[in-house]
C-alpha positions as semicolon CSV with decimal commas, in nm:
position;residue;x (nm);y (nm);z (nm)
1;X;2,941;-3,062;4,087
2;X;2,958;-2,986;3,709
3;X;3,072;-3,291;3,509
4;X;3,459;-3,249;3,411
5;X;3,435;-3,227;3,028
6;X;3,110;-2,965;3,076
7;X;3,328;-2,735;3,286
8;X;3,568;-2,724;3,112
9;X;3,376;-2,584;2,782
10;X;3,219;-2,350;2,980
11;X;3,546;-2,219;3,101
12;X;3,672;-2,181;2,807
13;X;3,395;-2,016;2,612
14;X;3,175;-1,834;2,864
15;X;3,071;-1,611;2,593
16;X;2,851;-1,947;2,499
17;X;2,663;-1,933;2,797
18;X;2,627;-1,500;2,805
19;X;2,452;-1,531;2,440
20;X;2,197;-1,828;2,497
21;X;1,884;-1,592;2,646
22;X;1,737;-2,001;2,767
23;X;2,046;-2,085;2,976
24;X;2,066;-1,696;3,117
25;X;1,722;-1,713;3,229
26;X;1,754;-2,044;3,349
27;X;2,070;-1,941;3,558
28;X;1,870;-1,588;3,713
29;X;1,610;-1,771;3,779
30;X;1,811;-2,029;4,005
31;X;1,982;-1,765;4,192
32;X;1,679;-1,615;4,316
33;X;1,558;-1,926;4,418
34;X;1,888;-2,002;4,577
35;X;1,834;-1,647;4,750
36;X;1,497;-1,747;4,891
37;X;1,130;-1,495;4,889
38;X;1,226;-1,228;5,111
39;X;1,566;-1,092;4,898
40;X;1,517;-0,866;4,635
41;X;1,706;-0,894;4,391
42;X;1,746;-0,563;4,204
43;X;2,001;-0,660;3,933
44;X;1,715;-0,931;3,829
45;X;1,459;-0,712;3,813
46;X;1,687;-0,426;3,597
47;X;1,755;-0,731;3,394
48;X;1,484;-0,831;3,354
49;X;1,311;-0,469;3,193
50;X;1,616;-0,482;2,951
51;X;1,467;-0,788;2,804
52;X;1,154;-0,635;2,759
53;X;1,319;-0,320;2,646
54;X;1,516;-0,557;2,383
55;X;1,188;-0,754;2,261
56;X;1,009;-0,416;2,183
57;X;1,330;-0,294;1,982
58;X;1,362;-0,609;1,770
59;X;0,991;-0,599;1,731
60;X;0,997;-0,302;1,580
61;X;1,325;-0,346;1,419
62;X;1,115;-0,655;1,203
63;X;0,818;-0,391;1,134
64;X;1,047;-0,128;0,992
65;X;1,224;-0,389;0,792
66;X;0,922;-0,539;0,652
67;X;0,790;-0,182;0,555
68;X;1,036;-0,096;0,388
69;X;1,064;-0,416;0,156
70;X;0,675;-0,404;0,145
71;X;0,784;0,010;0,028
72;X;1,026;-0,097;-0,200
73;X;0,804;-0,344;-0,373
74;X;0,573;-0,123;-0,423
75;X;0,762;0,158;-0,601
76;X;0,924;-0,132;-0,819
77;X;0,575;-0,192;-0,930
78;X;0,472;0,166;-0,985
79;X;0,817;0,181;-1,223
80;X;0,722;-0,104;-1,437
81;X;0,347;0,019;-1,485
82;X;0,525;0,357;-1,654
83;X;0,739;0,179;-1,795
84;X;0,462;-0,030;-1,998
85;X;0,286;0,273;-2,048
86;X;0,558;0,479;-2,158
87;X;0,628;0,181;-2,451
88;X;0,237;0,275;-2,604
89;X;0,287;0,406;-2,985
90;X;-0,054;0,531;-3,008
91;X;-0,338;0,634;-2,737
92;X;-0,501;0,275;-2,816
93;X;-0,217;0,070;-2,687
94;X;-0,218;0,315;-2,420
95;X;-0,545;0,228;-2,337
96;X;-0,494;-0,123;-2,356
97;X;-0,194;-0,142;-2,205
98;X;-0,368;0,059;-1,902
99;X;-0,653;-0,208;-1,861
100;X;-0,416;-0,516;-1,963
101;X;-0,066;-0,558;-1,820
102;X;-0,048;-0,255;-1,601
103;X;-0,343;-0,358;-1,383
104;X;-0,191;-0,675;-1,369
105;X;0,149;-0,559;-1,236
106;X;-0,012;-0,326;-0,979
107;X;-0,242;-0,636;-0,877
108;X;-0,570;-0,453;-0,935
109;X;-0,919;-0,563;-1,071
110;X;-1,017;-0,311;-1,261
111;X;-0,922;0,047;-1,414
112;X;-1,095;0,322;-1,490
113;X;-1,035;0,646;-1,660
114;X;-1,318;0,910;-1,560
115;X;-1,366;1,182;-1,781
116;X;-1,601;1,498;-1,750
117;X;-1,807;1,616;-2,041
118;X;-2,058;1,905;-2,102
119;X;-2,254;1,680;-2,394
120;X;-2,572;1,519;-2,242
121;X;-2,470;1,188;-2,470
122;X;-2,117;1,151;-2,429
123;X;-2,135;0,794;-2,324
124;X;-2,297;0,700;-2,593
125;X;-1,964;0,796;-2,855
126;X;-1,863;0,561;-3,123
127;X;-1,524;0,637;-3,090
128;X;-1,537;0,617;-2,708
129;X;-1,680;0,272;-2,736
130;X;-1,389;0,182;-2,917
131;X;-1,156;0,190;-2,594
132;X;-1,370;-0,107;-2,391
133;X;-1,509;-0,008;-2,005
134;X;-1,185;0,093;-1,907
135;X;-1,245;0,474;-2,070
136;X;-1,545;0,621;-1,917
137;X;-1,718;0,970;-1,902
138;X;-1,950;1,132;-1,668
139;X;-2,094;1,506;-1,641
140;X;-1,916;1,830;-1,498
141;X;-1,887;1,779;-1,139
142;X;-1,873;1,420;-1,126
143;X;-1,474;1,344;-1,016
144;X;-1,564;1,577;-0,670
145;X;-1,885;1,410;-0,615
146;X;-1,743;1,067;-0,654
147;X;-1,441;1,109;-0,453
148;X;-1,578;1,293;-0,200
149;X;-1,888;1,063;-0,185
150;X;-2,153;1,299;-0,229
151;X;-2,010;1,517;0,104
152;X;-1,898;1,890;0,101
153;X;-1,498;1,815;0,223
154;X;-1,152;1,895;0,080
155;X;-1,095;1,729;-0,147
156;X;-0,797;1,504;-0,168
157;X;-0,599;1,471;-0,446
158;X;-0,578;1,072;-0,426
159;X;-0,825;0,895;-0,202
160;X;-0,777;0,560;-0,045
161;X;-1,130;0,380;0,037
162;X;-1,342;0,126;0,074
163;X;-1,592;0,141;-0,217
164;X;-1,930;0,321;-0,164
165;X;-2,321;0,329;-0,330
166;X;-2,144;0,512;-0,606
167;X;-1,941;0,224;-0,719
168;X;-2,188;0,147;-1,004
169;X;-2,151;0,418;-1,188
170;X;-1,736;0,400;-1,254
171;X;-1,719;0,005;-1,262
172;X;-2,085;-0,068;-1,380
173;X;-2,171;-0,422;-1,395
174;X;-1,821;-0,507;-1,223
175;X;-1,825;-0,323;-0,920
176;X;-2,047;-0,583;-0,732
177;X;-1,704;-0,740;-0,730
178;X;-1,497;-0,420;-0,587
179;X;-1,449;-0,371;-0,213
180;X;-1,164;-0,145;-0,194
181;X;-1,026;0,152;-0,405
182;X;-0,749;0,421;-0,542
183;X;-0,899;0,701;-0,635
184;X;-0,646;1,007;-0,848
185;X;-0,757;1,342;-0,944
186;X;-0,599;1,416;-1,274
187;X;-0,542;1,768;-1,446
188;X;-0,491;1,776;-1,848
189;X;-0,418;2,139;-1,847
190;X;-0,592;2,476;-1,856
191;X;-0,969;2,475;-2,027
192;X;-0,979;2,055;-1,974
193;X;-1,248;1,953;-1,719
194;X;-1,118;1,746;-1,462
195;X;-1,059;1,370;-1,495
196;X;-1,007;1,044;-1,251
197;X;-0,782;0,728;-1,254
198;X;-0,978;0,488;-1,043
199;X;-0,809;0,143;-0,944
200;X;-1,065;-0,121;-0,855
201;X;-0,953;-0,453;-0,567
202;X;-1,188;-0,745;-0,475
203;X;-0,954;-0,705;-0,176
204;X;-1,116;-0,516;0,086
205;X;-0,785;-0,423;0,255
206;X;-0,555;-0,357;-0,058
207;X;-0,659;0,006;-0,013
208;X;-0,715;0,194;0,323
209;X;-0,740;0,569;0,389
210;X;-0,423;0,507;0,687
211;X;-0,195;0,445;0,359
212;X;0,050;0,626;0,242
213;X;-0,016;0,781;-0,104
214;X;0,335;0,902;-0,272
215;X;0,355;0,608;-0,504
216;X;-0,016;0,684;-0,637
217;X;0,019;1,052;-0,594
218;X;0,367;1,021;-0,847
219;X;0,210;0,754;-1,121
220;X;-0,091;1,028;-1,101
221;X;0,135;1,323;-1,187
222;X;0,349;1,085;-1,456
223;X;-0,012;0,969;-1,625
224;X;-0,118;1,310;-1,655
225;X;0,204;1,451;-1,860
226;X;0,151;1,068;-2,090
227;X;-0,228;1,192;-2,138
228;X;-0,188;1,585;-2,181
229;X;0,128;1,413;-2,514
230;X;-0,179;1,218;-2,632
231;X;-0,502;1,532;-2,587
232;X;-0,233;1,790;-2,825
């Protein structure tokens, strides 16, 4: 027999008992014992694939949570990168704000803007120089090449990757370092070559082709209207 004082709580709040998933276990699992090996008991078995219909649903209740926090984290950092670039008074804080505090904020290692030129020895540019590694140029053709790795696809116009042999020759002596990257095709407007916005990780998983690409796809479009106010 139950003890006296036990009873009674459980009399007068059942709902105690229907909420605990140990005690209702416990409690199935004593009437089929009770019922002995050759009943089946149907309503335990029904049961029991509602529980595992439950555990899936609150599993995936917790993974579409946590993406969308992970989503809304992300487009708070995409905000505050504009927002730093947006503050630049001239095309050298731009710059510098590009390779300083917004590759902090959207945790990356490096940055690079690619630009094509027709001139043999545009690297070698005074006033290029001026801007650090973060402001690179390569010949006409090289933003397909590099984001399409050499391969004759569609092109995409942002590319999620692990880095390739071509690494070198956006991140030169840093990309020893680089495992993973963003890659943005950029348009300045008619008679510009093309450019690139390349964002460097040491993190081998920060970027992965399954990942969604809206954020990058909208700082992308937003850098090219900052950069086409700065080419006039």
């Amino acid at each position: 027999m139950i003890e006296p004082d036990l009873r009674k709580i459980i009399l007068s709040k059942p709902e105690r008992l229907l909420d605990d998933r140990d005690v209702m276990k416990a409690l199935v699992a004593a009437n089929e014992q009770s019922m002995g090996s050759n009943v089946v008991d149907l309503r335990a078995i029904a049961m029991q694939r509602l529980e595992n219909t439950l555990n899936r649903l609150e599993d995936t209740h917790r993974s579409v949570i946590a993406a969308a926090y992970e989503n809304l984290a992300g487009t708070n950092q995409i905000h505050r990168a504009i927002l730093l670039l947006l503050e630049a008074t001239s095309f050298e804080t731009f710059m510098t704000a590009l390779s300083g505090e917004v590759s902090k904020v959207l945790r990356i290692n490096q940055v690079r803007l690619m630009l094509e030129t027709v001139q043999e020895d545009g690297a070698s540019d005074p006033v290029l120089r001026r801007f650090g590694e973060v402001l690179q140029v390569g010949p006409r053709g090289f933003v397909t090449s590099y984001m399409t790795n050499g391969k004759s696809i569609n092109l995409k116009p942002v590319v999620l990757r692990r880095t390739t042999a071509l690494a070198a020759t956006v991140y030169g002596s840093q990309a020893e370092d680089i495992r993973s990257e963003a890659l943005m095709k950029l348009d300045f407007g008619n008679g510009r070559l093309p450019a690139m916005l390349a964002f460097g990780a040491e993190d081998a998983n920060m970027f992965k082709a399954l990942q969604g690409t809206d954020l990058l796809s909208f700082f992308a479009a937003t850098f090219e209207r900052m950069m086409r106010q700065w080419l006039k």
